[in-house]
Backbone as CSV, one residue per row, in Angstrom:
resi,resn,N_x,N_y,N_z,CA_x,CA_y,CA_z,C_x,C_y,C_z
1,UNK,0.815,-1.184,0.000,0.000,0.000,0.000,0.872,1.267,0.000
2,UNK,2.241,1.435,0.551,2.986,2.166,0.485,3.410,2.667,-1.032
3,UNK,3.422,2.231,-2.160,3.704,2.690,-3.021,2.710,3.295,-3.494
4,UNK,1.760,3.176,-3.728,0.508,3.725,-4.058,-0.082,4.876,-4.325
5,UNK,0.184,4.666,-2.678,-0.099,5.884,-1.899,1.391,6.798,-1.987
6,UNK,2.012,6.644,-2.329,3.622,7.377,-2.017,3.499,8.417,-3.625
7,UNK,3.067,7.201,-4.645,2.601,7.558,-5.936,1.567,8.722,-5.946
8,UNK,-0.048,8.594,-5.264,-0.824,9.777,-5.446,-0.718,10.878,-4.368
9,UNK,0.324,10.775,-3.603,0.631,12.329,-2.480,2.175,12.663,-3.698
10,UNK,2.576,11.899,-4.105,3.915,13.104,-4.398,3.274,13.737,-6.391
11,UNK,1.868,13.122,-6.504,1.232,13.401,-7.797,1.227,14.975,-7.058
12,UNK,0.389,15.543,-6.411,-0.384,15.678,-5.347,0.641,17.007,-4.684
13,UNK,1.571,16.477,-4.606,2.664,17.624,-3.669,4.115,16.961,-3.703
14,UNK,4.602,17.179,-4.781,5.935,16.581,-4.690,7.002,16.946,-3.387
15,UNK,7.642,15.714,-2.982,8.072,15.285,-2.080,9.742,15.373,-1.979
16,UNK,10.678,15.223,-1.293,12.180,15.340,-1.098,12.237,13.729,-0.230
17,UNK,11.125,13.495,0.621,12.011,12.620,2.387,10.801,12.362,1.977
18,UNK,10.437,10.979,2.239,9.796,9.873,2.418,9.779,9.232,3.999
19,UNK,9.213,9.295,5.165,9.508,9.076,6.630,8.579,7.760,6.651
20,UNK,8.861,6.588,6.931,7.677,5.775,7.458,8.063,4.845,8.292
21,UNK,7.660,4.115,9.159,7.459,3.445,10.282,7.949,1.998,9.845
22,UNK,8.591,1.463,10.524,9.337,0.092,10.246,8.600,-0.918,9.772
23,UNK,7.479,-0.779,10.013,6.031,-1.358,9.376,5.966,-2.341,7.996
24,UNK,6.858,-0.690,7.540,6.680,-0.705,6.026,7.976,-1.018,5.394
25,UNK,8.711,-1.521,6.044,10.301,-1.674,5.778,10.606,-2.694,4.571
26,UNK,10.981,-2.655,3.601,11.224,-3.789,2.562,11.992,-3.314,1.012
27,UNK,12.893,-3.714,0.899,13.386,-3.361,-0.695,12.824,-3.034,-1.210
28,UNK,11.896,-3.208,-1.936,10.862,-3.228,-2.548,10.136,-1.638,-2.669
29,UNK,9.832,-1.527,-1.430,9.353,0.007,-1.069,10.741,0.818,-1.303
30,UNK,11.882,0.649,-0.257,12.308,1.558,-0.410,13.403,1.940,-2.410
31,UNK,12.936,1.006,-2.891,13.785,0.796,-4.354,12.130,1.959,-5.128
32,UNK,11.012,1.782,-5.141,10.259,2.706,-5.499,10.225,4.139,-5.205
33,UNK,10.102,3.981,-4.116,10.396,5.788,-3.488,11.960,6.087,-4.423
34,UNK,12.918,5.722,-4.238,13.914,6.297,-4.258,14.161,6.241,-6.358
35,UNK,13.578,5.118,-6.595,14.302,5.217,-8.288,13.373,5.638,-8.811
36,UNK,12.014,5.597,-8.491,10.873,5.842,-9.314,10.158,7.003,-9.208
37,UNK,9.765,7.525,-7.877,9.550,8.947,-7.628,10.950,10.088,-7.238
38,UNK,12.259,9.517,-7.125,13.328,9.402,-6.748,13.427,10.749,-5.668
39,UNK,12.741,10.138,-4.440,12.896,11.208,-3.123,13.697,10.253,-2.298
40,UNK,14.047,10.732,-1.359,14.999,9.783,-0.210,13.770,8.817,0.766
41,UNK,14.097,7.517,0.934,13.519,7.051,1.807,14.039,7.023,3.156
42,UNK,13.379,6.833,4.162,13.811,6.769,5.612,12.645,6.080,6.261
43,UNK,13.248,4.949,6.490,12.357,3.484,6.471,13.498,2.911,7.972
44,UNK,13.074,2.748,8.877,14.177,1.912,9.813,14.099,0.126,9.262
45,UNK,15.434,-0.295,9.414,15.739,-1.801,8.951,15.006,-2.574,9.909
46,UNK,13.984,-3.221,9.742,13.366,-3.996,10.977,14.342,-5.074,10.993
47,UNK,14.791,-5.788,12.024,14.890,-6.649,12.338,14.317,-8.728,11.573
48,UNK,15.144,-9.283,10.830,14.415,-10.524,10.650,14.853,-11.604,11.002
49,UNK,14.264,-12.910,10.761,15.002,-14.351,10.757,16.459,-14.828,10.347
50,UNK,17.252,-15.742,10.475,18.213,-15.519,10.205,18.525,-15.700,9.086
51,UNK,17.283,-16.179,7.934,17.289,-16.179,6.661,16.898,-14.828,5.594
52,UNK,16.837,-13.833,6.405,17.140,-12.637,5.723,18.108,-11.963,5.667
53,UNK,18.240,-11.470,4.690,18.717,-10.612,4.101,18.737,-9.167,3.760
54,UNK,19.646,-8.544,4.749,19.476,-7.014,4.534,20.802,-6.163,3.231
55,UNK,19.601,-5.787,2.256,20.718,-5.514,0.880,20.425,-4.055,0.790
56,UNK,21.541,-3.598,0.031,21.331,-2.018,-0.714,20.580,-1.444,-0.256
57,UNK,19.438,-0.939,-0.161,18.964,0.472,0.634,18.478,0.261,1.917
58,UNK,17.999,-1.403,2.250,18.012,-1.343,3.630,18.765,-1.705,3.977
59,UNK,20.239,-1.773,3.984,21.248,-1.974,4.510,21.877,-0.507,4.562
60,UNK,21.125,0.398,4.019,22.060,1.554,3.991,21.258,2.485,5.215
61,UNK,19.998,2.159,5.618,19.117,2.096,6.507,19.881,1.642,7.974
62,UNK,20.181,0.464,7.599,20.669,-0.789,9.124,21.972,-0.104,9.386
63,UNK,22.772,0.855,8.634,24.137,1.552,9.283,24.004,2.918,9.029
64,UNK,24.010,3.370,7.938,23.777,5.060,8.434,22.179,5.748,8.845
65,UNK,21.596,5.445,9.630,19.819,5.946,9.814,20.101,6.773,10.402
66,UNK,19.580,7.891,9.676,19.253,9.333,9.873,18.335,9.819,11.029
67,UNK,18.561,9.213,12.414,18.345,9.226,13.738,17.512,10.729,13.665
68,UNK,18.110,12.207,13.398,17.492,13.166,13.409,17.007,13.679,12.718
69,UNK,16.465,13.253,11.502,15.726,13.226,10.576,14.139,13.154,10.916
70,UNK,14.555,11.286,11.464,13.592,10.196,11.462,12.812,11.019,12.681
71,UNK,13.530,11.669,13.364,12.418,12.148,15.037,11.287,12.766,14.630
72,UNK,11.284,13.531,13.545,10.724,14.536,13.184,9.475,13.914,12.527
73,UNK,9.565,12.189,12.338,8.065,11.996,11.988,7.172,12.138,13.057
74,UNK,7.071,12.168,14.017,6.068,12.331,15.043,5.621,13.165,14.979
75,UNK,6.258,14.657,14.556,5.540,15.716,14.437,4.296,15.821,13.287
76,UNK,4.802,15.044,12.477,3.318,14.085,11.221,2.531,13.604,11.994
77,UNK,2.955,12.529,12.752,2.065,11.427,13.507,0.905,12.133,14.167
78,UNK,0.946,13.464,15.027,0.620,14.168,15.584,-0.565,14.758,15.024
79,UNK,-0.344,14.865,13.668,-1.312,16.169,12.945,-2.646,15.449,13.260
């Protein structure tokens, strides 16, 4: 549902930062946001089994996460 929707808000109001909740954490998402509407994602690396695999953008997530960036979604959460 994240792409979708990522698709008709940046139709809508184009976007820079993409903020979402670990929820939504997956290659997949963050390879759309970033190549296709090409804004930055900021997605935290959830945690998986030991048969996952954390690659390319959520791995770039799992070591550099933009800690003070990311605070600033609450002030969304809030509205």
């Amino acid at each position: 549902m994240l792409r979708s929707l990522a698709d008709v808000a940046h139709a809508l109001s184009p976007f820079g930062w993409l903020l979402a909740d670990a929820e939504l954490d997956s290659e997949r998402n963050h390879r759309h946001v970033r190549e296709k509407i090409r804004s930055l994602s900021v997605i935290p690396a959830k945690r998986g089994g030991a048969s996952w695999q954390v690659r390319c953008y959520r791995a770039e997530m799992h070591t550099e996460f933009p800690r003070e960036l990311y605070r600033r979604r609450a002030l969304v959460e809030s509205v």
